[in-house]
N, C-alpha and C positions, 0 to 999 in steps of 0.2 A: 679273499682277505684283503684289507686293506693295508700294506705294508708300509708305505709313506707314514698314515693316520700309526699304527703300531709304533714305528721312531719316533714319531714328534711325542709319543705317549711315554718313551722308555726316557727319550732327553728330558722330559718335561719333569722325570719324577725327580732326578738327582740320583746321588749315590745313597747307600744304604745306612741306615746306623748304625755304628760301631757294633754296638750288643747284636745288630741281628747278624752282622759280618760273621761275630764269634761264634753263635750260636748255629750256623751255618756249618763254620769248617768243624765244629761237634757231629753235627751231626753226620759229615763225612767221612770223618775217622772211624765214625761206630759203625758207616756202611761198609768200611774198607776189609773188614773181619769176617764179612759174611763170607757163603760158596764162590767162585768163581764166575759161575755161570751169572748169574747176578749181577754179581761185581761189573762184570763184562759190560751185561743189559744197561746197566746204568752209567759206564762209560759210554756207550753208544746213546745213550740218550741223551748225556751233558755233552757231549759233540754237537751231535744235532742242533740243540738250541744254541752254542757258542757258535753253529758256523751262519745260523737262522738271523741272529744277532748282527755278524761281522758281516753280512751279506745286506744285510738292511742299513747298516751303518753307513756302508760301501754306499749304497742308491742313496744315502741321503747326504752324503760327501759331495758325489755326483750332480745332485740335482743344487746342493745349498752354493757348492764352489764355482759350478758352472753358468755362467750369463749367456742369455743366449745370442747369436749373431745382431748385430743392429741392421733393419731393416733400410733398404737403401731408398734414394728418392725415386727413384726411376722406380723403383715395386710399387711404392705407395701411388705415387701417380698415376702408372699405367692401372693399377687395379681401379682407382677412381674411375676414368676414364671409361673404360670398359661398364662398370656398374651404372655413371651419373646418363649415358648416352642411351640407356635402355627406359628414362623416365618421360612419362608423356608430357608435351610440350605441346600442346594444340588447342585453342578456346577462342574466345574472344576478348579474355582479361586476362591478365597478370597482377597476378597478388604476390604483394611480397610483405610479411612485419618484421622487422626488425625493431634489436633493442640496441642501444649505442651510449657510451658512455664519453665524453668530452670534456677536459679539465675538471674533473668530478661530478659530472652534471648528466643524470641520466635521463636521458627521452624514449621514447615508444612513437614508432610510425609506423600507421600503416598506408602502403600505396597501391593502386590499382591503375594498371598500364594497360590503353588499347593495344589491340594488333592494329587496329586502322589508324594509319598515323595521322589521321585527321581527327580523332577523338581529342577528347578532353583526358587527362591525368589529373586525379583524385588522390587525396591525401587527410588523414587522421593522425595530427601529430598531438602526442599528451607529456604533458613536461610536470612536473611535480601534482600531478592530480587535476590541470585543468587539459582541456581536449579541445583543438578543434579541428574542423572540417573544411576543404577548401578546394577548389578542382584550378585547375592553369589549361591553357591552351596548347601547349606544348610539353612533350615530356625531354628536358634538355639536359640531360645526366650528360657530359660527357665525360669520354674516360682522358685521364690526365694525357694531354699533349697529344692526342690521339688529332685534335681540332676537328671533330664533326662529331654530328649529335648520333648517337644510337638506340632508334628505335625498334620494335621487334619486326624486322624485315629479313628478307632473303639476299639482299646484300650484305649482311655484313659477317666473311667469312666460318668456312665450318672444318678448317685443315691449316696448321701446325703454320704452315709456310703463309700461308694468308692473314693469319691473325698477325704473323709478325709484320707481315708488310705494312699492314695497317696500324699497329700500336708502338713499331720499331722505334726506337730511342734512348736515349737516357733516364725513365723512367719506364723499361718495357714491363719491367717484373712489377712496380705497383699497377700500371696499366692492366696487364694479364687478369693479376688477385682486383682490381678492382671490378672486370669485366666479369669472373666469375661469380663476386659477391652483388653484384648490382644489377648487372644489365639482365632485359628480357629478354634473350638468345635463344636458340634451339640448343637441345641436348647435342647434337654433334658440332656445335661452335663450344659448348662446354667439355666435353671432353677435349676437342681440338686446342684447347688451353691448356689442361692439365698436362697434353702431350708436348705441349709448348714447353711448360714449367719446367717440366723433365728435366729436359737438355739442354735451361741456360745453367752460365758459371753461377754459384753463390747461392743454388738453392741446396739447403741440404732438410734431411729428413728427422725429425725430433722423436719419430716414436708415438704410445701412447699418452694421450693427456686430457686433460677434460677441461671443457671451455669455459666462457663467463656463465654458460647459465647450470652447468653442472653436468652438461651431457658428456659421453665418452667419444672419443676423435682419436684420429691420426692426423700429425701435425708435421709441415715445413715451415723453413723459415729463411729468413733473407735480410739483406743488409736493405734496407727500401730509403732509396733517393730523396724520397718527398718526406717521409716522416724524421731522414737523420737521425733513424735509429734503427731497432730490430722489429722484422715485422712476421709474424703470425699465420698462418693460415691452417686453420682446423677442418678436415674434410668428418664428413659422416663414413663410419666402415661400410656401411651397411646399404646404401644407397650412392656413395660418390659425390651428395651435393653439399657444399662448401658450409659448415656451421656456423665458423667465427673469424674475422679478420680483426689480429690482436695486436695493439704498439704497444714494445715491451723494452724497458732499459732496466740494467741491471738484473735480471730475470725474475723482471714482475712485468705483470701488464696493468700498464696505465690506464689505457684509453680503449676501445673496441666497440667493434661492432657484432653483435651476436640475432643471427637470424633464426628469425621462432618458427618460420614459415613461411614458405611459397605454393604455388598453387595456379594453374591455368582450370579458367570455370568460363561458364556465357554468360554469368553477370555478373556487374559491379555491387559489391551491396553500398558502397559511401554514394553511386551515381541517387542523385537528388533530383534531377532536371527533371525527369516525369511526374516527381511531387508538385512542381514547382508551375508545372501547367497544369494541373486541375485545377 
């Protein structure tokens, strides 16, 4: 039986109408005349359901009055961690699309990163319906104040203590959230963030929430240096890997970045150059 569904059915109806209230205790007094034995059976039966009642009432006191624990940063994180470091991370591209919104102005990009850092980086940005395609010699993301480019190599650390040495600063926490939402890293340099995030002051942990594009997340948040304001981070439950990086004042989000997808594959599909020599 569904007792929850039964309360939410007995609250939902209201109390009774007057006439049938009266029509009730009628017909109680004309039972009250009968045998005993009776009489009895049928106190044992309005028991029953008054305690069937105060017992569901109870569970639904219970479950309506009680909120439950807030989940802390260190759970949400270590769980990411553990999940994001079990995804594969091996090809020869890196895809990433992202959607981004910038003083109301939304764009769509998508990028495609060599592992050889002698490739070309390719890109399909489309800004109110027009699109284009374009590749650069260099792929030069860096992460803020970090001062060196990071491309998808084995230098650039995969543990807690290494990431900070290398992003340590006065923007370590956008450096961090930038490195998880942007850069082509291994999943143990992804996790080795989250586990970073953990344990600075100022991260705290927001709960469930759902992003710019509508999907459901566990979200921290932080005071972020660069933006001078509050900033966002939306993990996926389900896999660990980061969904939305959100600037948010007054508790709306302004501006963000919302990523639709990533993906290591062994081709590019924007690479053009072998068109481009037949």
């Amino acid at each position: 039986m569904d007792e929850l569904g039964a309360v939410r059915d007995l609250l939902a109806a209201g109390p009774p109408a007057p006439e049938v209230v009266r029509a009730g205790r009628a017909r109680l007094t004309a039972l009250s005349s009968h045998e005993p034995v009776r009489r009895s059976r049928r106190a044992a039966w309005w028991s029953t359901i008054a305690l069937g009642v105060a017992g569901a009432a109870a569970a639904t006191a219970l479950v309506l009055g009680t909120s439950p624990q807030p989940v802390s940063v260190q759970h949400v994180l270590a769980a990411a961690a553990t999940r994001v470091e079990r995804l594969p991370d091996e090809g020869a591209w890196w895809g990433a699309t992202v959607i981004s919104r910038s003083r109301g102005r939304v764009s769509t990009q998508e990028t495609w990163i060599p592992a050889d850092p002698e490739g070309k980086t390719w890109h399909r940005r489309t800004t109110g319906g027009r699109s284009e395609t374009f590749s650069t010699d260099d792929w030069d993301f860096r992460i803020v104040l970090a001062g060196r480019p990071l491309t998808k190599t084995s230098g650039v650390p995969d543990t807690p203590e290494g990431l900070q040495a290398l992003l340590g600063g006065p923007g370590l926490l956008d450096n961090v959230a930038r490195l998880l939402v942007h850069a082509p890293v291994t999943s143990e340099t992804r996790a080795a963030a989250y586990r970073l995030l953990s344990g600075l002051p100022g991260v705290v942990a927001v709960g469930e929430v759902t992003d710019p594009l509508g999907r459901p997340g566990q979200a921290v948040e932080y005071d972020s240096a660069e933006l001078g304001g509050r900033a966002r981070l939306v993990i996926d439950p389900a896999t660990g890997a980061p969904l939305a990086l959100e600037t948010r004042a007054d508790g709306v989000t302004t501006d963000y970045t919302a990523i639709q997808n990533t993906r290591w594959a062994e081709d590019n599909p924007l690479d053009t150059s072998l068109e481009e020599q037949e």
